[in-house]
N, C-alpha and C positions, 0 to 999 in steps of 0.2 A: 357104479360098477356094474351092478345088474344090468342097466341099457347099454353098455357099450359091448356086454355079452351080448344079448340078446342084435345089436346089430351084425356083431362077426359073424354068429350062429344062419342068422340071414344070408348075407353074406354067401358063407361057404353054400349054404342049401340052392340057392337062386344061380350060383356056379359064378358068381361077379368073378372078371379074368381083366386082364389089361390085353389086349389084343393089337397086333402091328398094325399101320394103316396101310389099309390098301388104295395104292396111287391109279389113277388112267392116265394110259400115254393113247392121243389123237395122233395116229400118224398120217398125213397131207401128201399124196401121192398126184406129181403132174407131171407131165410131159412126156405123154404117154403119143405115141404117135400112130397107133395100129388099132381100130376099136373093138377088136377081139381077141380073145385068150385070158387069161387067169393073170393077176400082179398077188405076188407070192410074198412075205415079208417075214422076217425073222431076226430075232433080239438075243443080244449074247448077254453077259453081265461081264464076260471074262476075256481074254485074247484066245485062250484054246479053240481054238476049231472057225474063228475073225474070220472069212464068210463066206468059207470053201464047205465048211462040213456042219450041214444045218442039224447032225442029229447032236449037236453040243450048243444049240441055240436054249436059251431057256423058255421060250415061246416065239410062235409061228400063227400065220395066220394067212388066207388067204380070199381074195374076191375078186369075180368077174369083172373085164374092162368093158365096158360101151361105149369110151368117150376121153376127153384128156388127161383126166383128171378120176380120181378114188381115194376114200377115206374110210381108215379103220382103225378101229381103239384096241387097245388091250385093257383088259382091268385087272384088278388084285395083285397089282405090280408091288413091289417094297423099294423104298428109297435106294437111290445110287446113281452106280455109271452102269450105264448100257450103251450100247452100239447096233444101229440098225443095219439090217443090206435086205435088200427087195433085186427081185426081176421079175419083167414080162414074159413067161411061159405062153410065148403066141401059138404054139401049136401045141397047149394043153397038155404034154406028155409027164407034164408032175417031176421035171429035174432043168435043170438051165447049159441048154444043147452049147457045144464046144466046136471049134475048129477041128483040126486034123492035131492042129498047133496045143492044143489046150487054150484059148481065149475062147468067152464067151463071144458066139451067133447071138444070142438076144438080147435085148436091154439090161443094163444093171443102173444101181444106188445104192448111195450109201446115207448113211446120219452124217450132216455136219458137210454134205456134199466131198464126200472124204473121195480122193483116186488114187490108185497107186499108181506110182512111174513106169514101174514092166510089174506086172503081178498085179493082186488086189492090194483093194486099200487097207492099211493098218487098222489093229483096235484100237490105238491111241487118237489117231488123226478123228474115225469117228465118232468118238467116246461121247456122250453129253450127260449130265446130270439129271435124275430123277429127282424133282426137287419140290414140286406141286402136286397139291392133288388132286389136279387136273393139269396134264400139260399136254402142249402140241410142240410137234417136230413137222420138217417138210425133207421129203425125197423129192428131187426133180431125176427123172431120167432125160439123158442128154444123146 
């Protein structure tokens, strides 16, 4: 009885917790066809704001193009469905320039190579599961 006090006592002091795991998603960005400007990429968990309105994304990220191709991780993710959408910001102005029309001027992506028919693509269509802990996805812009 004494030792198995003596281990909770521990225990509590040492602050033992069960803690969520934190997953990495690798995300594989190609076909990129301009070697300059920013590829922009952003992850929802949810359909709200599916990948018009990045200030409802639950992480963002972004890195310089040189070439066809870019790769960028996120960490401290927790299991699920998430849904990605990336664009190439070729003239860097930090938002993804539009027609007259509302269509995006510069490249987009989705997870899952998701499109929409007149609009963007669905969170469903992109959805994929966070399910390792470590996984990779691939964006191809087309």
């Amino acid at each position: 009885m004494k030792r198995s006090v003596s281990w909770l006592v521990l225990a509590v002091i040492f602050g033992w917790q069960h803690t969520a795991a934190a997953e990495t998603l690798i995300v594989k960005i190609s076909g990129l066809h301009k070697p300059f400007g920013t590829v922009r990429i952003m992850l929802w968990k949810e359909a709200a704001g599916f990948p018009t309105q990045p200030d409802k994304a639950v992480a963002q990220k972004s890195a310089p193009v040189s070439g066809p191709e870019v790769e960028l991780s996120f960490t401290g993710l927790s299991r699920g469905n998430y849904a990605a959408a990336a664009y190439h910001d070729q003239n860097n102005n930090g938002s993804l320039d539009r027609s007259l029309l509302g269509w995006p001027v510069e490249p987009t992506a989705a997870s899952n190579g998701a499109r929409g028919l007149v609009g963007p693509p669905s969170f469903s269509d992109a959805a994929f599961d966070l399910k390792q802990a470590v996984q990779t996805i691939q964006l191809i812009f087309k």
